[in-house]
N, C-alpha and C positions, 0 to 999 in steps of 0.2 A: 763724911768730911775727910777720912784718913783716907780714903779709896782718890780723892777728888788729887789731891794735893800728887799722890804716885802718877796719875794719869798728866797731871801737868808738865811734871817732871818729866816722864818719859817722852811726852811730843817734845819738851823745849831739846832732850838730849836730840831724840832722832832729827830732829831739825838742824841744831848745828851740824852732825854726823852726816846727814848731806849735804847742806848748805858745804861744808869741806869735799864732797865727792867722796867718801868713806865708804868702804861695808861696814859691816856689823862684825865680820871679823878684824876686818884690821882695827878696826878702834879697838876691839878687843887687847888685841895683841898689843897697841900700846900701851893700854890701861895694867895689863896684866891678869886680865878677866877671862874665865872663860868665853868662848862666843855664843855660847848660849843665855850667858847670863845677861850679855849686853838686850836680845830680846825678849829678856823679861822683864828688864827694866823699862825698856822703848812699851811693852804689851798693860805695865801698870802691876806686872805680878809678882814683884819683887820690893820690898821693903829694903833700899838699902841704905847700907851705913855712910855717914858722913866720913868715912876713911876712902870709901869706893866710890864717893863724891867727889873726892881730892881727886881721885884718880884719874877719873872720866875726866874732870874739869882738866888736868895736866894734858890728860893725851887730848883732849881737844885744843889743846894750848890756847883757850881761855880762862880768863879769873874766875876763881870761884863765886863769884857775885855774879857776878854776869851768867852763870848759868844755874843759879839759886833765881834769880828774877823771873818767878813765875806768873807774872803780872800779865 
């Protein structure tokens, strides 16, 4: 169940992250993330925190709902 929910997570991020024309570094850089870390989170391998939620959500300058709707 905990595995399901990272993997959803990470398609909705990678999908906005193109859907913008982005890399995985630049999102990085505006999140303030490593670039590696952004593909662990896109890969399901990473547990992250609702602080590095904010973040991503910011630098995709989307609401945070909107990329919490894992639906």
């Amino acid at each position: 169940m905990k595995r399901e929910i990272l993997i959803k997570f990470g398609k909705k991020v990678r999908e906005e992250r193109i859907k913008q024309g982005l890399s995985q570094e630049q999102l990085a850089t505006r999140a303030g993330v490593h670039r590696t870390y952004v593909g662990m989170i896109e890969r399901a391998e990473k547990n992250i925190t609702i602080e590095n939620i904010e973040k991503i959500a910011r630098a995709l300058k989307i609401p945070l709902d909107k990329l919490m709707n894992l639906n």
